[in-house]
N, C-alpha and C positions, 0 to 999 in steps of 0.2 A: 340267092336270097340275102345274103351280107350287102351284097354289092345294093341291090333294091332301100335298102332300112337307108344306105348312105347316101344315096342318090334323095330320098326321102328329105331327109335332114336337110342335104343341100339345096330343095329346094325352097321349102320352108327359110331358111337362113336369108335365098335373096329375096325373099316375099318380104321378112322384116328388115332388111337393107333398106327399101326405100321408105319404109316411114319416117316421119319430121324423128327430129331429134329431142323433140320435148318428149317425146314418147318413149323412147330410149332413157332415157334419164328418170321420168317417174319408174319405169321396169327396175332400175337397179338401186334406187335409191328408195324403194318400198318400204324395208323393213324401217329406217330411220325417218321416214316422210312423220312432222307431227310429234315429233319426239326433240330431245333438247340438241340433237344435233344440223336444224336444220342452217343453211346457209355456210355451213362447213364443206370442204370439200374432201371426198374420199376418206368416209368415217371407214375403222375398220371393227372386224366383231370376233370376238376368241368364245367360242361356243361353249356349254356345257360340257364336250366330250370332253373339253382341252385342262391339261394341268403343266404348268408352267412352273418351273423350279427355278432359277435366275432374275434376272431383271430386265422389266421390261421398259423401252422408250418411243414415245411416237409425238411427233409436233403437231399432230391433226389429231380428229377425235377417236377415241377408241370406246368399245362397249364392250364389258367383261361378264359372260354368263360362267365362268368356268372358276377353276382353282389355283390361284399362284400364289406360291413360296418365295417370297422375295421381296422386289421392290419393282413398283408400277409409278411411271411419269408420263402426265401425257396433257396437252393443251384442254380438252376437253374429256370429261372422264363419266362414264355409268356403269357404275357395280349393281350388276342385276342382282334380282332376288334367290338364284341359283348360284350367284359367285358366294367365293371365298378368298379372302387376301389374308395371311398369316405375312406381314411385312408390311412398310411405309410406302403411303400413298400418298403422292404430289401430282396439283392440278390447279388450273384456272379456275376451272368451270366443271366442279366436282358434284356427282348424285348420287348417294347411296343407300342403294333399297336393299341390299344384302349384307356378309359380313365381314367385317374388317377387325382383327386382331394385329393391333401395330397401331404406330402417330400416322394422325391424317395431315395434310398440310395443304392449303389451299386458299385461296382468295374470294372464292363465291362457292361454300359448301354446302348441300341441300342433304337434309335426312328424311329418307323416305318413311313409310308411316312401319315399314316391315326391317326396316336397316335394323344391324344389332353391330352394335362397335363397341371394342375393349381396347383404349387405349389414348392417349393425348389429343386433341383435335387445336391446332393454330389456324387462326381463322382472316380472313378482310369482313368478310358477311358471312352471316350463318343461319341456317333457317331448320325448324327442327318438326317432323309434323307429329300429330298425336300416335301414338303408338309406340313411335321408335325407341329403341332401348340403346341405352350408353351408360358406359361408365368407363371414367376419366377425365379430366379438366378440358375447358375447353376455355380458350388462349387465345383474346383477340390480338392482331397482329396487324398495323399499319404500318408501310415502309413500301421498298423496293421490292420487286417478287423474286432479286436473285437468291436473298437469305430463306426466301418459301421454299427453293427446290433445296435446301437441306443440304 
């Protein structure tokens, strides 16, 4: 009966082997399709279970629904309404619908209507929508982006 469920799967597996590849690519790219990471390649996503103590770095985009202790960098960045960041967050292309305790630091930072941030925000552009709660300066900053990663 093992052997059957595996035999199952494998065949199923070459049944979607041959579909095109654009098919393949919407399957795995679902959850980000329509979201600010589109035209990115291999966004990655740290879940609600996840709690991260250290620092974290990634050159492509990341989506944070979880809790990290630390420091977060990353090219493209969404602090879900579920996240928690307690440390400094650096980004290109920063979203924040949840909350950030710590300096934000970014070049195109958006606050979502649910974001709640306690802490310094340096900015290129900045956009703030109603609802969102903050408190802390918020510090335009033109130049170079190497003094933005802090």
């Amino acid at each position: 009966m093992i052997f059957n469920s595996w035999k199952n799967r494998k065949a199923n597996f070459e049944k979607t082997k041959s579909l095109p590849k654009h098919v393949h690519q919407e399957e795995t790219s679902g959850i980000f399709s329509g979201s600010e990471f589109e035209g990115s390649s291999s966004p990655s996503l740290l879940g609600k279970e996840i709690k991260v103590i250290g620092k974290i770095t990634s050159k492509g985009a990341l989506q944070l629904d979880g809790v990290l202790e630390g420091e977060i960098k990353a090219s493209k960045l969404v602090i879900e309404k579920s996240a928690k960041v307690v440390g400094s967050v650096t980004s290109e292309d920063l979203v924040i619908r949840g909350r950030i305790i710590g300096p934000v630091f970014g070049k195109k930072v958006r606050f979502g209507s649910s974001a709640r941030v306690e802490g310094d925000t340096f900015h290129e552009t900045i956009a703030i929508e109603d609802g969102a709660y903050y408190e802390g300066s918020i510090k335009r900053y033109s130049g170079d982006s190497d003094t933005l990663k802090g």
